[in-house]
mmCIF file as Biopython writes it, N, C-alpha, C and O atoms, coordinates in Angstrom:
data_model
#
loop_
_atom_site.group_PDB
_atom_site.id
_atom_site.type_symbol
_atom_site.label_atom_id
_atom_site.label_alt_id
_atom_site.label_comp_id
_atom_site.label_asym_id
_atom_site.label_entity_id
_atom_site.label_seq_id
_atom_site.pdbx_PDB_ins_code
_atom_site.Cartn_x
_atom_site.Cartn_y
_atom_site.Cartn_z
_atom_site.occupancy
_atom_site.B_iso_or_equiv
_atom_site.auth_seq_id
_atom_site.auth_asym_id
_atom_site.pdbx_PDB_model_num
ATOM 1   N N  . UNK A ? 1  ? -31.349 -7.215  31.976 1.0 0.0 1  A 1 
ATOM 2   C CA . UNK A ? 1  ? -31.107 -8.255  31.011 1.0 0.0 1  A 1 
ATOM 3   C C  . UNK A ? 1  ? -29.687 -8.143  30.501 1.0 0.0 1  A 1 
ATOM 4   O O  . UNK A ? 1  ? -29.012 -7.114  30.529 1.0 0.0 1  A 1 
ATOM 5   N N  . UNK A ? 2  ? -29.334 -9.250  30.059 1.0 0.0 2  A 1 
ATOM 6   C CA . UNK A ? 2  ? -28.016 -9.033  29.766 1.0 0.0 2  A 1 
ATOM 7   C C  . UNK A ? 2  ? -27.837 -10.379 28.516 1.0 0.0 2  A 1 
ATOM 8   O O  . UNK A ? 2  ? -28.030 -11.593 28.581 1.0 0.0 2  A 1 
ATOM 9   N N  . UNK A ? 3  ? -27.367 -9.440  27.389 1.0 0.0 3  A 1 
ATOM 10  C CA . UNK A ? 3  ? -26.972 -10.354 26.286 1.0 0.0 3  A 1 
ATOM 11  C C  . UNK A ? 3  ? -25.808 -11.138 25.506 1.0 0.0 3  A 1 
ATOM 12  O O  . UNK A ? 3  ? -24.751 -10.554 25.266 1.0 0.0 3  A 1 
ATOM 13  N N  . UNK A ? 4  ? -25.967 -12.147 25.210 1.0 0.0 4  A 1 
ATOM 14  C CA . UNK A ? 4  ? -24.644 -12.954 24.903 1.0 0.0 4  A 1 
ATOM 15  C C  . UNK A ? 4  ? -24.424 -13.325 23.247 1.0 0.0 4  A 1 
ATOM 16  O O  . UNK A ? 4  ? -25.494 -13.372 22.640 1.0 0.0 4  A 1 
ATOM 17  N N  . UNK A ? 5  ? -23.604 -13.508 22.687 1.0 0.0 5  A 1 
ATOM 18  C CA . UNK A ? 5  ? -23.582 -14.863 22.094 1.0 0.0 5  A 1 
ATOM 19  C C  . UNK A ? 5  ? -22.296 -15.030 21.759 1.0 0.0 5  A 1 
ATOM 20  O O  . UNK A ? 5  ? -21.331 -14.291 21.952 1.0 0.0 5  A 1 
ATOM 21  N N  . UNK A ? 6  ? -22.398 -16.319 21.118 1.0 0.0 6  A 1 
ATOM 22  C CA . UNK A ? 6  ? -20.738 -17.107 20.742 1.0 0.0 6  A 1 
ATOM 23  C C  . UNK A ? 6  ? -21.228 -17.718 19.311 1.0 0.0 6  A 1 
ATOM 24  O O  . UNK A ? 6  ? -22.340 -17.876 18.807 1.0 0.0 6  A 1 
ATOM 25  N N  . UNK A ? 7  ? -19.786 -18.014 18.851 1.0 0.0 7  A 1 
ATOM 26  C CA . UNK A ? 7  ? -19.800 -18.431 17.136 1.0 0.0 7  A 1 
ATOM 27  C C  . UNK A ? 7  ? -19.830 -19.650 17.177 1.0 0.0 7  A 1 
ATOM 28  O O  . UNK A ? 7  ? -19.105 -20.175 18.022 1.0 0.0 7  A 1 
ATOM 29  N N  . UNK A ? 8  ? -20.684 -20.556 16.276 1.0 0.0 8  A 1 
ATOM 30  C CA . UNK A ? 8  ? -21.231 -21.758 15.990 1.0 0.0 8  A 1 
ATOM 31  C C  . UNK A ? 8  ? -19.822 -22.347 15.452 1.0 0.0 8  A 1 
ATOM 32  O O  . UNK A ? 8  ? -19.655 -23.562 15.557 1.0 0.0 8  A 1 
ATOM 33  N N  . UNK A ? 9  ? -18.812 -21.562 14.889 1.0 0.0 9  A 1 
ATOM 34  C CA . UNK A ? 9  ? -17.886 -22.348 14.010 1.0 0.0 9  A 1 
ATOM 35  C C  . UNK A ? 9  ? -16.415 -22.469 14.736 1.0 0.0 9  A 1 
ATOM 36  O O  . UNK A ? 9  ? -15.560 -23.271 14.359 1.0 0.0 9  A 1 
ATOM 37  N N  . UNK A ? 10 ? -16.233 -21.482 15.921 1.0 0.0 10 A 1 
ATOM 38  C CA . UNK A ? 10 ? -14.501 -21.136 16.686 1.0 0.0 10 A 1 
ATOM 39  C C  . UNK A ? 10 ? -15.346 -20.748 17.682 1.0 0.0 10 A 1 
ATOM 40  O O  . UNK A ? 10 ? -16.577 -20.766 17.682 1.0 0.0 10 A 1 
ATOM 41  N N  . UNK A ? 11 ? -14.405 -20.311 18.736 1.0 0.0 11 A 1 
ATOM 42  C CA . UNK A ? 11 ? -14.225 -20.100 20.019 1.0 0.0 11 A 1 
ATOM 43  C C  . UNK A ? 11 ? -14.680 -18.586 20.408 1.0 0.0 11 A 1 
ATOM 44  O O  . UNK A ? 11 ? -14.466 -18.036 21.489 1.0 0.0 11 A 1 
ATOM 45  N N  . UNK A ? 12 ? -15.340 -18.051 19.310 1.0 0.0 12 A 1 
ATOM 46  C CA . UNK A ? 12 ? -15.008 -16.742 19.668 1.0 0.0 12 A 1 
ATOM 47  C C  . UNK A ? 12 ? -16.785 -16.171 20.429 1.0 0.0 12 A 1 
ATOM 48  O O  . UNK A ? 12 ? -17.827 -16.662 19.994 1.0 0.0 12 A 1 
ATOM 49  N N  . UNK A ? 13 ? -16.779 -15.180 21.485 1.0 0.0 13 A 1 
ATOM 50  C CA . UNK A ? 13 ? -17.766 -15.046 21.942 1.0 0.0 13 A 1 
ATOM 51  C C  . UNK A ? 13 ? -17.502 -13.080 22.224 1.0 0.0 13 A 1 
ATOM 52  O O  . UNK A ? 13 ? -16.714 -12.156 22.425 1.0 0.0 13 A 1 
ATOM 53  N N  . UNK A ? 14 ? -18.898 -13.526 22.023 1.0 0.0 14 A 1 
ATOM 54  C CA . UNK A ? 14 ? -19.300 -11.258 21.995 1.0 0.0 14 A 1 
ATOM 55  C C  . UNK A ? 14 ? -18.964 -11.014 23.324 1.0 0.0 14 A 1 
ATOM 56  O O  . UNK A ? 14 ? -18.673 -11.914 24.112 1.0 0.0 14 A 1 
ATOM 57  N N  . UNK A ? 15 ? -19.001 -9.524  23.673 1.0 0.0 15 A 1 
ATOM 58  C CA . UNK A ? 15 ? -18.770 -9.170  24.775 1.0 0.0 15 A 1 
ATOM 59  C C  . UNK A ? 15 ? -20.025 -9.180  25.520 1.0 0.0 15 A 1 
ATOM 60  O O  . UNK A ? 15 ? -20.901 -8.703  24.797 1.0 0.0 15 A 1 
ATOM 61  N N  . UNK A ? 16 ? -20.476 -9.520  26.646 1.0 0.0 16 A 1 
ATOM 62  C CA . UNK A ? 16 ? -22.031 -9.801  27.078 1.0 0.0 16 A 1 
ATOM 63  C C  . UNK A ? 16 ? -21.941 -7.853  27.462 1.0 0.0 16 A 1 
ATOM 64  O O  . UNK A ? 16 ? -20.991 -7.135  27.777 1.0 0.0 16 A 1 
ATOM 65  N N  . UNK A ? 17 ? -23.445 -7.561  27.233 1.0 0.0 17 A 1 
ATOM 66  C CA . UNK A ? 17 ? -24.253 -6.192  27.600 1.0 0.0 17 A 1 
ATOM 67  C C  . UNK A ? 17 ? -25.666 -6.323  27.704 1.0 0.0 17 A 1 
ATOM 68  O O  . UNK A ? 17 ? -26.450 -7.271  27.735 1.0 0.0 17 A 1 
ATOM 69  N N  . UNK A ? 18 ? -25.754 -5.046  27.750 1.0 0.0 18 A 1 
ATOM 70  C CA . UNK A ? 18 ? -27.244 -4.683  28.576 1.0 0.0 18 A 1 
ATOM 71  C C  . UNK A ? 18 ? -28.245 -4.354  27.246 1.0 0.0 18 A 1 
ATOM 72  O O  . UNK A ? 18 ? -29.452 -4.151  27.373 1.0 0.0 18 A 1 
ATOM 73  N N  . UNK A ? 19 ? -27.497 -4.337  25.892 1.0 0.0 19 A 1 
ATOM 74  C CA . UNK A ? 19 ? -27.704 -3.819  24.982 1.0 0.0 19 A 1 
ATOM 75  C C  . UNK A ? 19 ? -27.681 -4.717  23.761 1.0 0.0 19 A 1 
ATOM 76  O O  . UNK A ? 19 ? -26.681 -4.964  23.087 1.0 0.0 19 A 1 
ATOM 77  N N  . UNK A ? 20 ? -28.831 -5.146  23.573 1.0 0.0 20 A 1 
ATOM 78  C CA . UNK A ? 20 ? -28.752 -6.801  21.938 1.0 0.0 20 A 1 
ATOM 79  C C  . UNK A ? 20 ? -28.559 -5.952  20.890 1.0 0.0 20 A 1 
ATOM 80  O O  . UNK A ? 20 ? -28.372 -6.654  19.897 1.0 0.0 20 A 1 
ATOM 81  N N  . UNK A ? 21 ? -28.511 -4.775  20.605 1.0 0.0 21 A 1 
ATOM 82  C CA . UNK A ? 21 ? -27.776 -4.378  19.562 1.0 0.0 21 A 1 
ATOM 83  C C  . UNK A ? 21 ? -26.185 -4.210  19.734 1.0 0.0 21 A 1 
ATOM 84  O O  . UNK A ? 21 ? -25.344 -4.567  18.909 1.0 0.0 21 A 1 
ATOM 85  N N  . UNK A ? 22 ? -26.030 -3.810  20.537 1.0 0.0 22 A 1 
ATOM 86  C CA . UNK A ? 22 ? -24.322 -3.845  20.503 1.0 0.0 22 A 1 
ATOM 87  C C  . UNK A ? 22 ? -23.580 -5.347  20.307 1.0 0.0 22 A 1 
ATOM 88  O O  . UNK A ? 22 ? -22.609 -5.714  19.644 1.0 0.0 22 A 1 
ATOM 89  N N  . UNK A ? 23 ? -24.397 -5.944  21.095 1.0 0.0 23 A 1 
ATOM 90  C CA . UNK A ? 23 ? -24.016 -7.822  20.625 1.0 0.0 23 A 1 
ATOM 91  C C  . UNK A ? 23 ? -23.794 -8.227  18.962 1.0 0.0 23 A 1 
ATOM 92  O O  . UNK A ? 23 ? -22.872 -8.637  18.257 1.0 0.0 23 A 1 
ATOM 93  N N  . UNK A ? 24 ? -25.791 -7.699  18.736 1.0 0.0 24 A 1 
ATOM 94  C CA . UNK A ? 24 ? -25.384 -8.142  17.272 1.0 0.0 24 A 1 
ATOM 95  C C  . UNK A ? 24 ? -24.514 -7.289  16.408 1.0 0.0 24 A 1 
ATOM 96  O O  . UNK A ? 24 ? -24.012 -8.009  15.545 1.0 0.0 24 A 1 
ATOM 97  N N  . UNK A ? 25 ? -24.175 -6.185  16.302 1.0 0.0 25 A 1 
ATOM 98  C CA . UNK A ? 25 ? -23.346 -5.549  15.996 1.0 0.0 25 A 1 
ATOM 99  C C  . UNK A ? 25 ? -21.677 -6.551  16.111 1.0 0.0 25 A 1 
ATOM 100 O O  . UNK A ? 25 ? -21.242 -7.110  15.104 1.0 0.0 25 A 1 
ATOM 101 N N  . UNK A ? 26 ? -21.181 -6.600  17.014 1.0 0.0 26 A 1 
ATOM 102 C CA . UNK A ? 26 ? -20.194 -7.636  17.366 1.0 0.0 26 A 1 
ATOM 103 C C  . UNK A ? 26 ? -20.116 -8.967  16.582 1.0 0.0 26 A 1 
ATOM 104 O O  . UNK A ? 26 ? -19.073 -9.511  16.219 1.0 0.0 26 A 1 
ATOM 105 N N  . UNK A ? 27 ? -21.548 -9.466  16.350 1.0 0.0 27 A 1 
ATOM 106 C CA . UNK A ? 27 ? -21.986 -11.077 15.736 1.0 0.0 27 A 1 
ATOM 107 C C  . UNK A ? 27 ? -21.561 -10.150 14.384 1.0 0.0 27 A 1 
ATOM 108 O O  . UNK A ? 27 ? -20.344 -10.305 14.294 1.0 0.0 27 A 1 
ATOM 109 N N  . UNK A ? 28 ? -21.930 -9.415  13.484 1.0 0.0 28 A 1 
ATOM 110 C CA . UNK A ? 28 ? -22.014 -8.792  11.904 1.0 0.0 28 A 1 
ATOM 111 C C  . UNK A ? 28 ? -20.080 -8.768  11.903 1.0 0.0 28 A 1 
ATOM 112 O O  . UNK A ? 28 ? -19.279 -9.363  11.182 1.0 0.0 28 A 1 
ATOM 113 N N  . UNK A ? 29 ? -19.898 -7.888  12.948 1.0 0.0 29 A 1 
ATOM 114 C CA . UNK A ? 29 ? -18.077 -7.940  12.214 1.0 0.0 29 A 1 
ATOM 115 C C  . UNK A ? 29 ? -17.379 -8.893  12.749 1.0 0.0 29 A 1 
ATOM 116 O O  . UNK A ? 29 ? -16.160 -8.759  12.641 1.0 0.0 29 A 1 
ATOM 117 N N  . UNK A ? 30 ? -17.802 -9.918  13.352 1.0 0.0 30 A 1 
ATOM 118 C CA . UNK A ? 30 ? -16.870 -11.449 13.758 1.0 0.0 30 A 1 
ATOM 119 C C  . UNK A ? 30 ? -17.446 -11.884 11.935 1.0 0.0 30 A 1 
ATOM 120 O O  . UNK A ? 30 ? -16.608 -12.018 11.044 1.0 0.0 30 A 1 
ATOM 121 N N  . UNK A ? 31 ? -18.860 -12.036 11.690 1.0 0.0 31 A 1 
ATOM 122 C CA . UNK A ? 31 ? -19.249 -12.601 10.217 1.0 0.0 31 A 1 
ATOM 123 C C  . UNK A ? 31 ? -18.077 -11.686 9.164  1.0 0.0 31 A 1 
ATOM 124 O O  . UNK A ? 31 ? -17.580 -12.427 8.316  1.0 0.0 31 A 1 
ATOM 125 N N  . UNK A ? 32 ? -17.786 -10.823 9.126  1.0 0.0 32 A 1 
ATOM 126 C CA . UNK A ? 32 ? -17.007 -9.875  8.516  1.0 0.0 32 A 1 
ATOM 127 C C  . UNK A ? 32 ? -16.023 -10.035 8.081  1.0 0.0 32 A 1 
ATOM 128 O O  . UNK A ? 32 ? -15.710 -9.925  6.896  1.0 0.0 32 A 1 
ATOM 129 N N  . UNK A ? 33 ? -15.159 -10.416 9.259  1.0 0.0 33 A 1 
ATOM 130 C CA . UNK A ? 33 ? -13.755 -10.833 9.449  1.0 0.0 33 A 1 
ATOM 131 C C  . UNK A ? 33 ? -13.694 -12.388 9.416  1.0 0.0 33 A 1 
ATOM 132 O O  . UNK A ? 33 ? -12.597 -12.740 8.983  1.0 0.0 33 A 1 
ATOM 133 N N  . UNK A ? 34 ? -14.483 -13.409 9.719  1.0 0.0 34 A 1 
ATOM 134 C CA . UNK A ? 34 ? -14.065 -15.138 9.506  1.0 0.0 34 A 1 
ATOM 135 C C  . UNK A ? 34 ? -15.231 -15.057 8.747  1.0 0.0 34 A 1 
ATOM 136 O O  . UNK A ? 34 ? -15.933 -15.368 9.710  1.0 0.0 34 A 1 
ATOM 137 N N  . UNK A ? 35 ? -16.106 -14.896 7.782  1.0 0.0 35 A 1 
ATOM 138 C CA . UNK A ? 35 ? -16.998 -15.383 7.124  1.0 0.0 35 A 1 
ATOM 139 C C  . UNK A ? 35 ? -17.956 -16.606 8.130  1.0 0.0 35 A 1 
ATOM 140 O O  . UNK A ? 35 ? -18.809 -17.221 7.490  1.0 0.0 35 A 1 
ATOM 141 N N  . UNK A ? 36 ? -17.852 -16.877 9.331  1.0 0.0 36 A 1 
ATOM 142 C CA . UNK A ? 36 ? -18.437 -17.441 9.929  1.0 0.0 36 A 1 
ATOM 143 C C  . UNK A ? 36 ? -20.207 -16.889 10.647 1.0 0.0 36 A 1 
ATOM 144 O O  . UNK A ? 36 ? -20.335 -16.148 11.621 1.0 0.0 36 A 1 
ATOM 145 N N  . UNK A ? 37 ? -21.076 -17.347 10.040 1.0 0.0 37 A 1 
ATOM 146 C CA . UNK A ? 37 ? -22.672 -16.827 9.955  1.0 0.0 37 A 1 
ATOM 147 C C  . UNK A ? 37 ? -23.256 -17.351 11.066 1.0 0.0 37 A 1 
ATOM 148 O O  . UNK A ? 37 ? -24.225 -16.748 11.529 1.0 0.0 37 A 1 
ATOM 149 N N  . UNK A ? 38 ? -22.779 -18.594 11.724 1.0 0.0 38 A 1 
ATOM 150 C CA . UNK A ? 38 ? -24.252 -19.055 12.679 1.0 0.0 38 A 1 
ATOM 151 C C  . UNK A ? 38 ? -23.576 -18.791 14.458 1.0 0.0 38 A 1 
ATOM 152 O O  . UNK A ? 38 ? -22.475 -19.205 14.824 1.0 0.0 38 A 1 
ATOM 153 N N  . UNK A ? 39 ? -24.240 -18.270 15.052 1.0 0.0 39 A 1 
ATOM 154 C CA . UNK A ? 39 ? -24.543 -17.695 16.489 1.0 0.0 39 A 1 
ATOM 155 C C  . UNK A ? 39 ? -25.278 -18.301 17.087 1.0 0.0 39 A 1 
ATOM 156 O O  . UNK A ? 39 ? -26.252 -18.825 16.546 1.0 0.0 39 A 1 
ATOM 157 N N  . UNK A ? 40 ? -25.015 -18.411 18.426 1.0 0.0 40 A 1 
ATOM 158 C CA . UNK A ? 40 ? -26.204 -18.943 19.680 1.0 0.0 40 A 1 
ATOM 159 C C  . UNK A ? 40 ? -25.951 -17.969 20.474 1.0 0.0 40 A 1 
ATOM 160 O O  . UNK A ? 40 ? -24.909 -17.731 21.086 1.0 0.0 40 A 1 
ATOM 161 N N  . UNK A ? 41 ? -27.127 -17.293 20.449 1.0 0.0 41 A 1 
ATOM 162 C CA . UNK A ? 41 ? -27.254 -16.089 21.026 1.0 0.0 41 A 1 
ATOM 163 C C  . UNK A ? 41 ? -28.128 -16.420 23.038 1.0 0.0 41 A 1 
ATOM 164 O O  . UNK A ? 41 ? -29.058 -17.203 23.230 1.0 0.0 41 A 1 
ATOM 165 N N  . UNK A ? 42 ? -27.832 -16.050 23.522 1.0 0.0 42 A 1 
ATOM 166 C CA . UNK A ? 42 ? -28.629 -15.661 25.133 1.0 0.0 42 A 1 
ATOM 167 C C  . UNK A ? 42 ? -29.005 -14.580 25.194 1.0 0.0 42 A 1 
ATOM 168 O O  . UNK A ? 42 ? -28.485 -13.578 24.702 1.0 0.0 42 A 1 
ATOM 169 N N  . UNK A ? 43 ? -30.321 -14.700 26.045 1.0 0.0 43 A 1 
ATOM 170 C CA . UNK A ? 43 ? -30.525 -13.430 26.984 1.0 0.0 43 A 1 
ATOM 171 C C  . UNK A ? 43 ? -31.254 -13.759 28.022 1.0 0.0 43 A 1 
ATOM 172 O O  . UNK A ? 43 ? -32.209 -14.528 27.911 1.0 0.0 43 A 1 
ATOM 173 N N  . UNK A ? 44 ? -30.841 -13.141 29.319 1.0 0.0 44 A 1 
ATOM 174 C CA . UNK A ? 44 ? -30.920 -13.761 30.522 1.0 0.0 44 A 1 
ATOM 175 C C  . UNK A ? 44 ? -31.239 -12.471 31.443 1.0 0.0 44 A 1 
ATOM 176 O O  . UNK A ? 44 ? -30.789 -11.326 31.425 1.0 0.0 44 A 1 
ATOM 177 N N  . UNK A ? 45 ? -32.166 -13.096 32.228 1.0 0.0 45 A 1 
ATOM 178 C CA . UNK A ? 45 ? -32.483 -11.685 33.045 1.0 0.0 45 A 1 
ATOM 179 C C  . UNK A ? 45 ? -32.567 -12.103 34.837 1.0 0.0 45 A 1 
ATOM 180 O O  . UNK A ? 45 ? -32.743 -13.275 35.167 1.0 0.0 45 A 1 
ATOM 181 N N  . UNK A ? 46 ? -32.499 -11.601 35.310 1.0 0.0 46 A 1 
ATOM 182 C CA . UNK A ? 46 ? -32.179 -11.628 36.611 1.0 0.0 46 A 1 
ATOM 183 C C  . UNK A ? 46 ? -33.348 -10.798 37.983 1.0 0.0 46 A 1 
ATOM 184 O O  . UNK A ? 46 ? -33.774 -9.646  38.059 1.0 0.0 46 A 1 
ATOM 185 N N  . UNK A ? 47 ? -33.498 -11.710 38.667 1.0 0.0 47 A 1 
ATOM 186 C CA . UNK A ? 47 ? -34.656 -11.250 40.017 1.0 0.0 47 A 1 
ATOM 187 C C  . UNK A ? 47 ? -34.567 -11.668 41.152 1.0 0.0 47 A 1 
ATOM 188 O O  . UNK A ? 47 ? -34.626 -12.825 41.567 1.0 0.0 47 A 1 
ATOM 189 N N  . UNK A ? 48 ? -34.361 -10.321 41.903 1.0 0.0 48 A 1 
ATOM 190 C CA . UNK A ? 48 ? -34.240 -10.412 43.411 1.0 0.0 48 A 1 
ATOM 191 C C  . UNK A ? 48 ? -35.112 -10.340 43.934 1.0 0.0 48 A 1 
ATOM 192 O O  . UNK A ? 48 ? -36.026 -9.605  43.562 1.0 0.0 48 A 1 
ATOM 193 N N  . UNK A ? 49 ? -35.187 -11.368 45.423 1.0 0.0 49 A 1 
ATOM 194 C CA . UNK A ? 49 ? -36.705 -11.474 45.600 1.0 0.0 49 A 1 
ATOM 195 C C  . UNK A ? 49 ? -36.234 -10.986 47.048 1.0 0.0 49 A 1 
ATOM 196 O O  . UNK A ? 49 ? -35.437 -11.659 47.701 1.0 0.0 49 A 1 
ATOM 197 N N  . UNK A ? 50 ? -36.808 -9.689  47.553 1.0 0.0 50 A 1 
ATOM 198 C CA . UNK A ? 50 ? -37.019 -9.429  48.907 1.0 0.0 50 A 1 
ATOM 199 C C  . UNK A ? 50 ? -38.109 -9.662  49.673 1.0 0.0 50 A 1 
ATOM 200 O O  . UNK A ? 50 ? -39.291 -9.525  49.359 1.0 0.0 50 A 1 
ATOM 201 N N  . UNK A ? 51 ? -37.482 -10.143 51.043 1.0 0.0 51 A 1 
ATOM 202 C CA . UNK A ? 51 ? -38.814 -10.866 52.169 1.0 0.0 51 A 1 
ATOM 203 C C  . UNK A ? 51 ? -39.442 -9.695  52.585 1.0 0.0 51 A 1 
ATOM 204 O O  . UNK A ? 51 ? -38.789 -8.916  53.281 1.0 0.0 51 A 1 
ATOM 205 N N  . UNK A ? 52 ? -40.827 -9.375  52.223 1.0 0.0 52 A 1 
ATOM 206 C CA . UNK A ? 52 ? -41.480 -8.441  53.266 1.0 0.0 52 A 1 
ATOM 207 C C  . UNK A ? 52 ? -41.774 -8.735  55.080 1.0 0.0 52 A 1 
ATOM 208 O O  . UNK A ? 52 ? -42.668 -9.492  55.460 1.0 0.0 52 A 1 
ATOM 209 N N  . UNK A ? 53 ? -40.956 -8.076  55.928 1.0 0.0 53 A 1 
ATOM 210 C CA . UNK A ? 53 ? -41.422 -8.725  57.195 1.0 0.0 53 A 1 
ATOM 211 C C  . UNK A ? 53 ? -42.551 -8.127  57.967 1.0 0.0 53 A 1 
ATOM 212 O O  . UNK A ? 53 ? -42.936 -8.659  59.009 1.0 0.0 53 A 1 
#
């Protein structure tokens, strides 16, 4: 899985990881530094499908 998000108010977007706390961590000090509160957060997961022959 791998997690995202970006700021509802500027351009600015978290670093994507494997880890939704380190994201939101990232979302708390972007709120910190621009007083900007609302996020659209992702999480997206991924599946490989191998052919049994």
């Amino acid at each position: 899985m791998t997690f995202e998000a970006e700021c509802l108010h500027c351009k600015w977007t978290a670093t994507p990881a494997t880890d939704g706390a380190a994201v939101d961590v990232e979302c708390m000090s972007h709120t910190g530094r621009s007083g900007h509160k609302g996020f659209r957060r992702v999480c997206t997961s991924f599946a490989m499908v191998v052919r049994d022959e």
